[in-house]
N, C-alpha and C positions, 0 to 999 in steps of 0.2 A: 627461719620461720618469720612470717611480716605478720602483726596485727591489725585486727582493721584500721585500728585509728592512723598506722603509719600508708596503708592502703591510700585511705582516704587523704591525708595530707599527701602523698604523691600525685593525685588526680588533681587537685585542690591548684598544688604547684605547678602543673603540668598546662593545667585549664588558663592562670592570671600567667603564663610564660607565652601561649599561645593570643591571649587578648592584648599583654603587652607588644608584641611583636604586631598584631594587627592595628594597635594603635602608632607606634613609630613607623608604620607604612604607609598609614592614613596619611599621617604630620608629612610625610616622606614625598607622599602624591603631591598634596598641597602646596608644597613649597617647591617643590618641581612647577606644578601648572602654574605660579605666579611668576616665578623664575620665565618661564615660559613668555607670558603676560606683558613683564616688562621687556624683555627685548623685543618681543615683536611692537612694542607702542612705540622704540627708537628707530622709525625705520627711514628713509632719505627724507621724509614731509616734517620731521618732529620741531623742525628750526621754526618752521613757516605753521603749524601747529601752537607749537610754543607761543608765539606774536600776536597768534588770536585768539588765544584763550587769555593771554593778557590784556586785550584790545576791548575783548570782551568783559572781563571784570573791571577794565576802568570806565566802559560806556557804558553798562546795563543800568548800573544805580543813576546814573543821568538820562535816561533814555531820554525822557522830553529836550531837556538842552539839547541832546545829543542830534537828534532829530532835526532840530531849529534850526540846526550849526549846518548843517546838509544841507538845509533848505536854503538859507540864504547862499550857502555858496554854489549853489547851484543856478538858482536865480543870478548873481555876479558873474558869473561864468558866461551865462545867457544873454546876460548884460554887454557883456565887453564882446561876443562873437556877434 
């Protein structure tokens, strides 16, 4: 013979057993689709990727020198041809 109250804790366990498991599915996708994520961003470009995203943080903060340095060697270039 069940009482309700054990009724009710087996639904209770039943229900946080089922949201448990949709959450370690969740977590489960997520770290799948990043997994995912990063291999597809190592793909034959990542070296030459790599170079310019370096290239890039050490020119952006100088843009105007950066700039400058272009122009004159561009001009010297111009120069000597």
């Amino acid at each position: 013979m069940s009482t309700p109250h054990a009724e009710a804790v087996s639904r209770l366990s039943a229900h946080h057993d089922s949201m448990s498991n949709q959450h370690v599915s969740s977590d489960f996708m997520a770290l799948a689709a990043h997994m995912n994520d990063c291999q597809r961003s190592r793909g034959r470009f990542f070296a030459l990727r790599a170079a310019l995203e370096s290239l890039h943080a050490t020119a952006s903060p100088r843009i105007v020198t950066t700039g400058a340095l272009f122009v004159c060697c561009g001009v010297a270039l111009l120069a000597v041809v």
